[in-house]
C-alpha positions as a Markdown table, in Angstrom:
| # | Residue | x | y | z |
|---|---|---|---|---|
| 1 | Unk | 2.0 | -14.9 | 12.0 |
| 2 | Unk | 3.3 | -16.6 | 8.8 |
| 3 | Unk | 4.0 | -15.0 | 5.4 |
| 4 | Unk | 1.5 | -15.7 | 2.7 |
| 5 | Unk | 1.0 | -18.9 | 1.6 |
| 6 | Unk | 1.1 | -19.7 | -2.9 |
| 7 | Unk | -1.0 | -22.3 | -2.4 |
| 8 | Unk | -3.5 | -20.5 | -0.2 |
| 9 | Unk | -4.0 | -17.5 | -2.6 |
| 10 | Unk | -4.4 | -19.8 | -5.5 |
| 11 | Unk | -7.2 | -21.9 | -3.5 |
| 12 | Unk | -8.7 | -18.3 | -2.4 |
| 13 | Unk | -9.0 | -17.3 | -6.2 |
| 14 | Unk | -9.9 | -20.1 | -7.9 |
| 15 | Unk | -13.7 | -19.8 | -6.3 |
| 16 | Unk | -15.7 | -17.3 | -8.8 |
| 17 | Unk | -17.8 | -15.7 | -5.9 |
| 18 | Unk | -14.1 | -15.5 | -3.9 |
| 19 | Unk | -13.3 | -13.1 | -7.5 |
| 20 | Unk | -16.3 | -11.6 | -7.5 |
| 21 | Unk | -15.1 | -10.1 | -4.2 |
| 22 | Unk | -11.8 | -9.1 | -4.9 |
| 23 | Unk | -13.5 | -7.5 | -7.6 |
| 24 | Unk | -15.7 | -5.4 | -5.7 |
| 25 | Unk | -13.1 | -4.6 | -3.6 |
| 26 | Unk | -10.9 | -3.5 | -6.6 |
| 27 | Unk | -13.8 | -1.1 | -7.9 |
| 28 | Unk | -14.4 | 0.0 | -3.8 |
| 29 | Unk | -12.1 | 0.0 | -1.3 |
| 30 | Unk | -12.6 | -0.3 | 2.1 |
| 31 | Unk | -16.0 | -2.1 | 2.3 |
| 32 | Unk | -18.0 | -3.6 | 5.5 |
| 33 | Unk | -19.9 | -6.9 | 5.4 |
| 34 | Unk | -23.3 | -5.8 | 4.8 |
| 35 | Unk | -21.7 | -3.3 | 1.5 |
| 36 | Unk | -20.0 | -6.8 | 0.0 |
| 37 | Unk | -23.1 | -8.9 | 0.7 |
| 38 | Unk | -25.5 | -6.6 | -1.4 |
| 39 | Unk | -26.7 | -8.3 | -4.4 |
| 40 | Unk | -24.6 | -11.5 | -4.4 |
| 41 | Unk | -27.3 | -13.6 | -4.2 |
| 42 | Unk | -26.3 | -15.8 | -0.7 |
| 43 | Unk | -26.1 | -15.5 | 3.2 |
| 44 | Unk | -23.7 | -12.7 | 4.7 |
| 45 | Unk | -22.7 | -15.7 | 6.7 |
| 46 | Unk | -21.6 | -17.7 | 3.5 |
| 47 | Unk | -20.2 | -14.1 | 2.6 |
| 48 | Unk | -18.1 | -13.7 | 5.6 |
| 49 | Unk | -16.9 | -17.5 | 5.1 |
| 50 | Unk | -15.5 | -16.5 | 1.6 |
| 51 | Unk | -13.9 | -13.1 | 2.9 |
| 52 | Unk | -12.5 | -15.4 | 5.5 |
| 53 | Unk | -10.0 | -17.6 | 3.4 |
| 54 | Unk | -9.3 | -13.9 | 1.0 |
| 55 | Unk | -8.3 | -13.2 | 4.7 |
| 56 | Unk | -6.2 | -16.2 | 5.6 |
| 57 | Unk | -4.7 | -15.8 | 2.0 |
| 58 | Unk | -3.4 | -12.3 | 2.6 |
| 59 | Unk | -5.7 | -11.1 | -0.4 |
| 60 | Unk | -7.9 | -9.2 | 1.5 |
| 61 | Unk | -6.8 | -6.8 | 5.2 |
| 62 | Unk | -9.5 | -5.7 | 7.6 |
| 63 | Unk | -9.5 | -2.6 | 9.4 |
| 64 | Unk | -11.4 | -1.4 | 12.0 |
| 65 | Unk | -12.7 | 2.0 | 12.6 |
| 66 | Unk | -14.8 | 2.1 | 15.6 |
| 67 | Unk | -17.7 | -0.2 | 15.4 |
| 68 | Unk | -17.4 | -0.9 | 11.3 |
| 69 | Unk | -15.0 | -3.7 | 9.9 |
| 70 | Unk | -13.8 | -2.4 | 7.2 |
| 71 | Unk | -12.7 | -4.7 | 4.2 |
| 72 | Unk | -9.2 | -3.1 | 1.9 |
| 73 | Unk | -8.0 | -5.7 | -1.3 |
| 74 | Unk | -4.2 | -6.6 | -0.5 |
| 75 | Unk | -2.4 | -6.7 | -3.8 |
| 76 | Unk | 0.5 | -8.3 | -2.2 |
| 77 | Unk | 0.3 | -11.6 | -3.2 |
| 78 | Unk | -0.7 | -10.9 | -6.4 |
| 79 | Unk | 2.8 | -8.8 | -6.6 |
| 80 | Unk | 4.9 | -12.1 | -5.4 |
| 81 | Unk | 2.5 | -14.7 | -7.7 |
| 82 | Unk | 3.7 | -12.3 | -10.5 |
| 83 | Unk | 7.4 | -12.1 | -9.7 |
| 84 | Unk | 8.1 | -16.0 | -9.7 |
| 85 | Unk | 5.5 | -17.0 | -11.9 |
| 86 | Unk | 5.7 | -14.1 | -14.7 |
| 87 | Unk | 9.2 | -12.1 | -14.6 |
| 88 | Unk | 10.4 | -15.5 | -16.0 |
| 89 | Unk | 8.8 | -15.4 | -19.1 |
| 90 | Unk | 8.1 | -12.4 | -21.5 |
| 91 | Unk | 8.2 | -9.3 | -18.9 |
| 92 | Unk | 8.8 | -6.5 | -21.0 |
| 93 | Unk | 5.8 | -7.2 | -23.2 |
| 94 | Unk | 3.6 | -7.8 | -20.4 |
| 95 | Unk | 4.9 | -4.5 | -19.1 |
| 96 | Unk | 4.6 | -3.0 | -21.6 |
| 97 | Unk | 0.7 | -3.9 | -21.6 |
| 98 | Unk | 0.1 | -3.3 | -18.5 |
| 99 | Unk | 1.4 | 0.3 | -18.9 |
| 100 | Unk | -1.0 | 1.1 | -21.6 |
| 101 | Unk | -4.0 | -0.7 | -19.7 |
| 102 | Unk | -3.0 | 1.6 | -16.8 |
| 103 | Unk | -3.0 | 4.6 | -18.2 |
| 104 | Unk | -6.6 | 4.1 | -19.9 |
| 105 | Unk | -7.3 | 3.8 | -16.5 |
| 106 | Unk | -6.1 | 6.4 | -15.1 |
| 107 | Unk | -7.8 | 8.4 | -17.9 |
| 108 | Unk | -10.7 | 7.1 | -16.9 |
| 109 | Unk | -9.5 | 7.6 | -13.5 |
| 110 | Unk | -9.3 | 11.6 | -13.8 |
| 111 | Unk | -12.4 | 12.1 | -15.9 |
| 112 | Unk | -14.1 | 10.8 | -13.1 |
| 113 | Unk | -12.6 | 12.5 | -10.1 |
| 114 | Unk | -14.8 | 14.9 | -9.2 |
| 115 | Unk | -17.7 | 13.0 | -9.1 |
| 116 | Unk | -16.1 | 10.0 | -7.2 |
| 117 | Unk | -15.3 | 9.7 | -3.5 |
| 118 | Unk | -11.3 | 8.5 | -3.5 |
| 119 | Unk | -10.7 | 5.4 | -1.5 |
| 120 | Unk | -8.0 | 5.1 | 1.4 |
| 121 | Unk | -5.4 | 2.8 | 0.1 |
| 122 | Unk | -3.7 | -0.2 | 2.2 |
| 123 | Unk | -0.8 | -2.6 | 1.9 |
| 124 | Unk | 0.4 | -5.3 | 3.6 |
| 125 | Unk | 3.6 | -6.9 | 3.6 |
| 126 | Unk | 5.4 | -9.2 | 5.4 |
| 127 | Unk | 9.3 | -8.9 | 6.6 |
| 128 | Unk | 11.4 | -11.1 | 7.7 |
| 129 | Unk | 13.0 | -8.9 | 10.1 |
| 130 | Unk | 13.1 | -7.7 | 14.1 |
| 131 | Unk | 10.7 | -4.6 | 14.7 |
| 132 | Unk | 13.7 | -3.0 | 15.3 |
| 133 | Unk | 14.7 | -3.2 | 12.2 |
| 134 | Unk | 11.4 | -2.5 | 10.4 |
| 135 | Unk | 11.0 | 0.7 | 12.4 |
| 136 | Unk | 14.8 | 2.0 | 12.1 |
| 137 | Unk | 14.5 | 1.6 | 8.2 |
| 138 | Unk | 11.2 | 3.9 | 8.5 |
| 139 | Unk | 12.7 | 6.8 | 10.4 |
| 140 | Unk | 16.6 | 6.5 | 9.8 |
| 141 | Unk | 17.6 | 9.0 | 7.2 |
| 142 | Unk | 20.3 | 6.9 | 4.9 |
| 143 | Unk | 18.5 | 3.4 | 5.0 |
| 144 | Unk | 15.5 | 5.3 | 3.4 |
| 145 | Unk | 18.3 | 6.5 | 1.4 |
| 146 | Unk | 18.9 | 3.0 | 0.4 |
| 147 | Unk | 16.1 | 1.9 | -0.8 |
| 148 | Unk | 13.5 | 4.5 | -1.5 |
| 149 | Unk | 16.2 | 7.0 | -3.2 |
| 150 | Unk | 14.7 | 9.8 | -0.7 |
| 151 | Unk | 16.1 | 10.6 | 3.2 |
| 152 | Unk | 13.1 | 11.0 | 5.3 |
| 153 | Unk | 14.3 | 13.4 | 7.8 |
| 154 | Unk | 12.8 | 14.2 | 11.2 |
| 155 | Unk | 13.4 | 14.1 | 14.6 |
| 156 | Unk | 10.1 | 11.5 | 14.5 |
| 157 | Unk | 8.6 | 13.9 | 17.8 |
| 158 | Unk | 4.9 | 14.2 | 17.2 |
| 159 | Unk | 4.1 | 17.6 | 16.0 |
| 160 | Unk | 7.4 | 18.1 | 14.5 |
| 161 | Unk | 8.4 | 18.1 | 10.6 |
| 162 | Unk | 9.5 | 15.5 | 7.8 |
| 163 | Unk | 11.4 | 16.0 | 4.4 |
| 164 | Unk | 11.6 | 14.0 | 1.3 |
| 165 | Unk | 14.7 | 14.9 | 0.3 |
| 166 | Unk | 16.1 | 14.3 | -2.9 |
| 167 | Unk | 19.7 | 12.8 | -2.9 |
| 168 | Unk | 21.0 | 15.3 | -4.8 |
| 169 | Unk | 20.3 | 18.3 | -2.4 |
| 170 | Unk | 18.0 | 20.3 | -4.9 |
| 171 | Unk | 15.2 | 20.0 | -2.5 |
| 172 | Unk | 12.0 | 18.0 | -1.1 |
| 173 | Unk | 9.8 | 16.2 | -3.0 |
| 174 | Unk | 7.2 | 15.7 | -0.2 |
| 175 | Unk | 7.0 | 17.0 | 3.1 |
| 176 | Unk | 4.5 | 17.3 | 6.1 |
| 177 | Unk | 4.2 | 16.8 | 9.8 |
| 178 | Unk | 4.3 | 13.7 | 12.4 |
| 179 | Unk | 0.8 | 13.2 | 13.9 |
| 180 | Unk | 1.3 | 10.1 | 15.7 |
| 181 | Unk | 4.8 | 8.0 | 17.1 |
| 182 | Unk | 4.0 | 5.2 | 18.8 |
| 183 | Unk | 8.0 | 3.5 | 19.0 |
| 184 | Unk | 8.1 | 0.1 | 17.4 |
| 185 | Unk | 4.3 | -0.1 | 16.9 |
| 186 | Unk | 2.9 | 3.0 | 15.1 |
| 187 | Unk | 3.8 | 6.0 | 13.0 |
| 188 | Unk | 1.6 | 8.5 | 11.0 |
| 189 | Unk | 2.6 | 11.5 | 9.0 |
| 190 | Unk | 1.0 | 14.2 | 6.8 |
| 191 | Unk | 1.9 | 13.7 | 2.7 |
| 192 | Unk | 2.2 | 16.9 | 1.1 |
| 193 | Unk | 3.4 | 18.6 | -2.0 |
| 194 | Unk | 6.0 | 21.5 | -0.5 |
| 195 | Unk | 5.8 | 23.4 | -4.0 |
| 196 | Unk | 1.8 | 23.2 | -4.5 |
| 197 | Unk | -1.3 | 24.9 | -2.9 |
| 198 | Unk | -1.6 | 23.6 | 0.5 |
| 199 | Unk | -5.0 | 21.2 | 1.2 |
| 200 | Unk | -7.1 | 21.5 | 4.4 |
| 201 | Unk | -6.7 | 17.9 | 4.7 |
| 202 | Unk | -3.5 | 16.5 | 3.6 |
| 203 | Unk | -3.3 | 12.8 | 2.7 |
| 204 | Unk | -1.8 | 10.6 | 5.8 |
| 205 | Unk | 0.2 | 7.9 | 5.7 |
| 206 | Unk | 0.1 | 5.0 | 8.6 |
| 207 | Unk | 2.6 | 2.7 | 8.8 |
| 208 | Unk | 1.9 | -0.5 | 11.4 |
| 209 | Unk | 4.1 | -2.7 | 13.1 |
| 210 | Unk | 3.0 | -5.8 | 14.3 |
| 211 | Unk | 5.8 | -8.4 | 15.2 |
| 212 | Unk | 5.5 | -12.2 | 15.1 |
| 213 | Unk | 7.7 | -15.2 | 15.1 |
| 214 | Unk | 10.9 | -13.5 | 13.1 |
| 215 | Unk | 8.3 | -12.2 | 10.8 |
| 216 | Unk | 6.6 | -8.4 | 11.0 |
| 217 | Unk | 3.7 | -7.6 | 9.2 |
| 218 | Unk | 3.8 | -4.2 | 8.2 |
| 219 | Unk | 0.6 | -1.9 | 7.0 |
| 220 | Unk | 0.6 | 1.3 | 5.1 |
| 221 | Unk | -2.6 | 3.1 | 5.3 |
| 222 | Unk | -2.7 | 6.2 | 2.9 |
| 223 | Unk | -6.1 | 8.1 | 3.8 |
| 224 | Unk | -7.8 | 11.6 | 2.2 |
| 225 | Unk | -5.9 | 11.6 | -1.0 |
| 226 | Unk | -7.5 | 14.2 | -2.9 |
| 227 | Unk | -7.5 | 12.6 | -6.7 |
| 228 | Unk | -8.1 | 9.4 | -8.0 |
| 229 | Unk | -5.2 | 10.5 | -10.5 |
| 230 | Unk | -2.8 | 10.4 | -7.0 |
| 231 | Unk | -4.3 | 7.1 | -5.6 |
| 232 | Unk | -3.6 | 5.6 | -8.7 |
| 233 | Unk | 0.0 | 6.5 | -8.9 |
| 234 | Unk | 0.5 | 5.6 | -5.1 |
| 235 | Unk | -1.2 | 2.4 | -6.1 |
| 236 | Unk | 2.2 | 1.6 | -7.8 |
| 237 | Unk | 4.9 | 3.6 | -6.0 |
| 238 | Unk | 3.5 | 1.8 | -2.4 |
| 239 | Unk | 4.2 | -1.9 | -3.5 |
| 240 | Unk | 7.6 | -0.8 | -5.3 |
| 241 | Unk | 8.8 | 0.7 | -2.0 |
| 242 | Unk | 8.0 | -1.3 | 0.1 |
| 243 | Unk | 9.3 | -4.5 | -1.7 |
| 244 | Unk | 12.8 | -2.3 | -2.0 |
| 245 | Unk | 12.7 | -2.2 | 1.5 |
| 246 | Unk | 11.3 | -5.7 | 2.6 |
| 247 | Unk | 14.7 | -6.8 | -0.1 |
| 248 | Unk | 16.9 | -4.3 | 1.9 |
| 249 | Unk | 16.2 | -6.3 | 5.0 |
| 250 | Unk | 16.3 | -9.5 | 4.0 |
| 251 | Unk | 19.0 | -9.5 | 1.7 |
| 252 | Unk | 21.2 | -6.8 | 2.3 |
| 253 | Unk | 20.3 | -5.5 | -1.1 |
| 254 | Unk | 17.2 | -3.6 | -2.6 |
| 255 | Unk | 15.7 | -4.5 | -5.4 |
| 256 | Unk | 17.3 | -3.0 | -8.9 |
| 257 | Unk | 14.1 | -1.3 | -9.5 |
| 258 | Unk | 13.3 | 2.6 | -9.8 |
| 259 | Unk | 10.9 | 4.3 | -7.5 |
| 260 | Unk | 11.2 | 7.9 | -6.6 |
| 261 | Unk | 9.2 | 8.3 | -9.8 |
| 262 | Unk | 6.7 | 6.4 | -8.3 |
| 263 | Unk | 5.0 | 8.1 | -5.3 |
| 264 | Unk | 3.4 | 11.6 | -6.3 |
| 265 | Unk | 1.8 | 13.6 | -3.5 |
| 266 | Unk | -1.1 | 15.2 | -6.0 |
| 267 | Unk | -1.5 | 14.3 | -9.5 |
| 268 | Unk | -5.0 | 15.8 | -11.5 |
């Protein structure tokens, strides 16, 4: 397992039908073979050559359910291609672009909502770190602390609860159960607003270990969100924590960027 490599994303997205892809990926999540070979005018086996190096380039993660490959965009990449290649030169008006782009979007976003199916969101990241490490900073109270501005506090028992608390004391911003532990390898919890009307189906979040040579690649699932208003805003507060805590590890420090603003539970 290695980390992405620059040169292997820049390769991957400098091949129009390789964007064309991404793309559709970007407009529809989670996506099999025979969905991303519709109307792209060559073979599924040329098809599945080009998802092949998005794969090897970390731009694009395949999950399985049951039979189905399923095919998630992995902005990941992007993210690091953007911090050493853009930060340096004029951030806070490119920043200040993007905000505006993203909020027509999310406009858009939440005048479509009802009539559009919300896709499950993934993220995949790479830590230079024992899955030891990776888990303990997932289920230890002050290192989420550290870098996420929240203690996530459970007993990590399936069936038992978890709090978002703020560091302040003044209460939880999300809470919910544990569905699944699976030490070192698996965890899956319930995301749900502790002030708001209670949904049949709750939003889950996955988080999966998989360790490699001092490298573990970790990846966040977050499935049934119930507005495309919520997946967008978890579209940003995901990669924000996650980097914090991939810094925390690596560095000793997170990152000096704010995220508790980032990671709604339900957002219309």
């Amino acid at each position: 397992m290695t980390e992405p490599d620059q040169e292997a994303v820049f390769k991957a997205l400098a091949d129009p039908t390789r964007r064309l892809l991404l793309d559709r990926l970007r407009h529809t999540d989670g996506q099999t073979l025979g969905d991303l070979s519709a109307d792209v005018g060559m073979a599924r086996q040329s098809v599945t050559q080009h998802l092949d190096l998005l794969v090897k380039a970390h731009l694009v993660t395949v999950v399985r359910r049951g039979r189905e490959r399923l095919h998630y965009l992995n902005p990941a990449p992007i993210h690091q291609i953007r911090d050493r290649w853009i930060s340096a030169f004029d951030r806070p008006r490119l920043d200040a672009l993007g905000a505006i782009r993203r909020n027509a979007e999310e406009l858009a976003m939440s005048e479509t909502a009802t009539t559009t199916t919300v896709p499950t969101y993934v993220y995949v990241t790479y830590i230079r770190a024992s899955v030891d490490q990776v888990w303990q900073a997932l289920t230890d109270a002050d290192l989420t602390a550290a870098y996420w501005a929240h203690r996530n506090v459970s007993d990590w028992e399936t069936g038992s609860t978890w709090e978002h608390q703020r560091l302040d004391g003044s209460g939880n911003d999300i809470e919910g159960r544990v569905l699944e532990v699976d030490r070192l390898r698996r965890l899956a919890i319930t995301f749900e607003d502790p002030t708001g009307e209670k949904l049949e189906q709750p939003s889950v979040v996955t988080f999966e270990l998989e360790p490699g040579d001092e490298l573990v690649r970790l990846t966040v699932t977050h499935e049934h969100l119930p507005s495309m208003g919520m997946y967008g805003g978890i579209s940003r507060g995901w990669p924000a924590v996650l980097a914090n805590l991939k810094s925390l590890l690596e560095t000793g420090k997170p990152l000096p960027i704010e995220v508790w603003d980032l990671m709604p539970v339900e957002q219309s």
